[in-house]
C-alpha positions as CSV (number, residue, x, y, z in Angstrom):
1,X,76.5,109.2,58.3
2,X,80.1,107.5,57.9
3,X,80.9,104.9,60.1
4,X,84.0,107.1,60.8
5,X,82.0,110.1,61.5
6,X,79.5,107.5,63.9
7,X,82.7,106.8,65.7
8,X,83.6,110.1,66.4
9,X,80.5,110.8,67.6
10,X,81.0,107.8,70.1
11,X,83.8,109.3,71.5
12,X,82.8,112.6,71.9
13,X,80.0,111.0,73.8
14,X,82.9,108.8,76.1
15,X,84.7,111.6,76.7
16,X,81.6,113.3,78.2
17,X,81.0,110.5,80.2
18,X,84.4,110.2,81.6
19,X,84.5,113.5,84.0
20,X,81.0,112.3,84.9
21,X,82.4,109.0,86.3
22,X,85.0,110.7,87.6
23,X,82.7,113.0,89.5
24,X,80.4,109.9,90.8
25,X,83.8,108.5,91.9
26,X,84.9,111.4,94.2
27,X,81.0,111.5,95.3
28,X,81.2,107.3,96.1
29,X,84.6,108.4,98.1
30,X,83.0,111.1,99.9
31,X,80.3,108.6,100.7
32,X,82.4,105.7,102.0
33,X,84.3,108.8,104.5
34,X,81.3,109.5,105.9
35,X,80.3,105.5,106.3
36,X,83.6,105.2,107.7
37,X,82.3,107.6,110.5
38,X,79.1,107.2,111.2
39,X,79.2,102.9,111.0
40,X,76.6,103.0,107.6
41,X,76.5,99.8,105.2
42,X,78.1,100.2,101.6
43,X,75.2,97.5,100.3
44,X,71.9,99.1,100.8
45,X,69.4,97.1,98.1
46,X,66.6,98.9,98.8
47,X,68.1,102.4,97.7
48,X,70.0,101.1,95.0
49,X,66.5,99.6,93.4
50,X,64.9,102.8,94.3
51,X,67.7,104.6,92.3
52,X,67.5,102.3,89.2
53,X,63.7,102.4,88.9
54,X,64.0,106.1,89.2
55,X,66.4,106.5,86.6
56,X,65.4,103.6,83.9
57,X,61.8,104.1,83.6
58,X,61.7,105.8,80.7
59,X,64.6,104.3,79.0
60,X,61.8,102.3,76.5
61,X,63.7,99.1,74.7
62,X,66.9,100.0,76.2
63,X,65.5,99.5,79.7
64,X,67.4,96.0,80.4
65,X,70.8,97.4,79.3
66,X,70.6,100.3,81.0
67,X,69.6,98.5,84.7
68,X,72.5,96.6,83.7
69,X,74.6,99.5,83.2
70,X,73.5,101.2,86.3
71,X,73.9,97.8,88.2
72,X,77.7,97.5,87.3
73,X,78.3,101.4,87.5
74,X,77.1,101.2,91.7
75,X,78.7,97.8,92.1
76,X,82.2,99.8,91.0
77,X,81.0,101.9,93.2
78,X,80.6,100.2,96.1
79,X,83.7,98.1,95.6
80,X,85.5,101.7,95.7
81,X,84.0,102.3,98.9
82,X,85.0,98.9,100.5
83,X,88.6,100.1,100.0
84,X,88.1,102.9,102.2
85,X,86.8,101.1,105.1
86,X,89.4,99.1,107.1
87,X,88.1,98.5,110.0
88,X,84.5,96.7,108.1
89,X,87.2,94.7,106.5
90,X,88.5,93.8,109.4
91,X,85.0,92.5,111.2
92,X,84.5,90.7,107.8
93,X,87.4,89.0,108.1
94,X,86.9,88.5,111.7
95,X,83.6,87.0,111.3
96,X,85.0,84.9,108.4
97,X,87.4,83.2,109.7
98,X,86.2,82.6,113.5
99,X,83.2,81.0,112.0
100,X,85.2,78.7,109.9
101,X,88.1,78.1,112.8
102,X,91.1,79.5,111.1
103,X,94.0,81.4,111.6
104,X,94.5,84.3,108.6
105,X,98.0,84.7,109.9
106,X,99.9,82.1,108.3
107,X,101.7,81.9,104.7
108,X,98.9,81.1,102.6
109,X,99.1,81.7,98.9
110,X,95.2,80.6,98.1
111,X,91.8,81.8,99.3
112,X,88.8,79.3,99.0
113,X,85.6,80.7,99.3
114,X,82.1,80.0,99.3
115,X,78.8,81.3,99.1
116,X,75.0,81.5,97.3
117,X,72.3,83.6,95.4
118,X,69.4,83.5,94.3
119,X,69.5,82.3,90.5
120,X,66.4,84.5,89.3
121,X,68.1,87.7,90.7
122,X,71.8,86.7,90.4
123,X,74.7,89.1,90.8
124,X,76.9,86.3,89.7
125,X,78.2,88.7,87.1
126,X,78.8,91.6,89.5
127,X,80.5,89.5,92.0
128,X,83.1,88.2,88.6
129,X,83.4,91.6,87.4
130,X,84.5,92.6,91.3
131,X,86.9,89.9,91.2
132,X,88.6,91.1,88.2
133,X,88.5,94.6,89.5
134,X,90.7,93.4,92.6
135,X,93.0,91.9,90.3
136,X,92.6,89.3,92.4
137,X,93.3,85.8,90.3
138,X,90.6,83.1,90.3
139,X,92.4,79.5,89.9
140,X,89.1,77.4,90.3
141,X,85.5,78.1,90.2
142,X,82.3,75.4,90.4
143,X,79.1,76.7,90.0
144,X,75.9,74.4,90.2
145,X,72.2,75.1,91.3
146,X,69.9,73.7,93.4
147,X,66.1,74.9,94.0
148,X,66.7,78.4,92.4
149,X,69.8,78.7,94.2
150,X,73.2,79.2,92.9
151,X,76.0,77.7,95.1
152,X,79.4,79.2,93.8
153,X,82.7,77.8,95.2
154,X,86.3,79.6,94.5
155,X,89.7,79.1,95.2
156,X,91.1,82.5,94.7
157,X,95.1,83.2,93.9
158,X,96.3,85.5,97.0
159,X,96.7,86.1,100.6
160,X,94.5,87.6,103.0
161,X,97.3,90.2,104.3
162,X,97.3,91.5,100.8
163,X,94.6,94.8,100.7
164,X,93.1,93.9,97.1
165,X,92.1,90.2,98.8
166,X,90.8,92.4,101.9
167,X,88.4,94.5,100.0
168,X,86.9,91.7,97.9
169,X,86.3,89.3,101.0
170,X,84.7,92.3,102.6
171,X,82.6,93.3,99.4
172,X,81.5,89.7,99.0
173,X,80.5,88.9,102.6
174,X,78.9,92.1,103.3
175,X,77.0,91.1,99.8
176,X,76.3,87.7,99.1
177,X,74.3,84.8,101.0
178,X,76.3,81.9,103.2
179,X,79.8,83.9,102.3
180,X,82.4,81.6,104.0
181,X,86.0,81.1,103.8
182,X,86.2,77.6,103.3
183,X,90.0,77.3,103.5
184,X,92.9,78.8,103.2
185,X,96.3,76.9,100.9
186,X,99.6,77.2,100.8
């Protein structure tokens, strides 16, 4: 084969996949609506594991890449789910800021954050990618680790009226460990 005719190959293969995503995301909706009703958590490790050991075991010496693609496929997921549930965002943010004493009302233009996981099973990656998904802006980030523990800080471009900032606080506390808002700058 071509390189040319490999490449078309790929994309007849992409453009199977895309109604396919397309379908999970309309299943991920219908999911978050009934979530929405009943009170159900969006973040359920234990299924999500169950789902990826189901579906990777016999992937042979693509196993890794394809728990990472499943991984980042129900993190989109999830993230899509967040945005249909406004009134979790609102206990998140609740919670959030009561805890750290502040008042989400005023004209802030910056969002810093906090918060940890475990550096042998870190989701550092899925909590950047749902960052970028927000389109939420991150203007500083320090990372270090202590005692298998990664301790992330962020200041984060935005306000916390604005819905995309909503979604990811909520996503983030509902996902990480020690999520705080440290402070919010004008």
């Amino acid at each position: 084969m071509t390189l040319d005719e490999i490449r078309v190959e790929i994309d007849a293969v992409d453009g199977q996949m895309k109604p396919l995503f397309l379908k999970r995301m309309e299943c991920a909706r219908s999911v978050a609506e009934t979530k929405a009703a009943t009170g159900g958590e969006v973040f359920v490790p234990e299924r999500e594991q169950a789902i990826i050991e189901k579906r990777a075991g016999d992937t042979g010496e693509f196993y890794d890449m394809y728990v990472a693609f499943l991984r980042h496929l129900i993190s989109v997921s999830r993230y899509y789910q967040y945005g249909f549930l406004s009134e979790m965002q609102e206990q998140a943010l609740s919670a959030c800021l009561g805890r750290a004493g502040l008042d989400g009302s005023s004209g802030h233009r910056q969002v810093e954050i906090s918060f940890c996981c475990q550096q042998s099973a870190s989701d550092l990656n899925l909590y950047l990618d749902t960052v970028k998904l927000s389109g939420v802006l991150i203007n500083e980030m320090k990372l270090c680790t202590e005692d298998g523990v990664q301790k992330v800080r962020m200041i984060l471009d935005g306000n916390l009226g604005e819905r995309r900032m909503r979604r990811l606080i909520c996503q983030l506390y509902k996902e990480t460990e020690q999520f705080a808002v440290a402070a919010l700058r004008s």
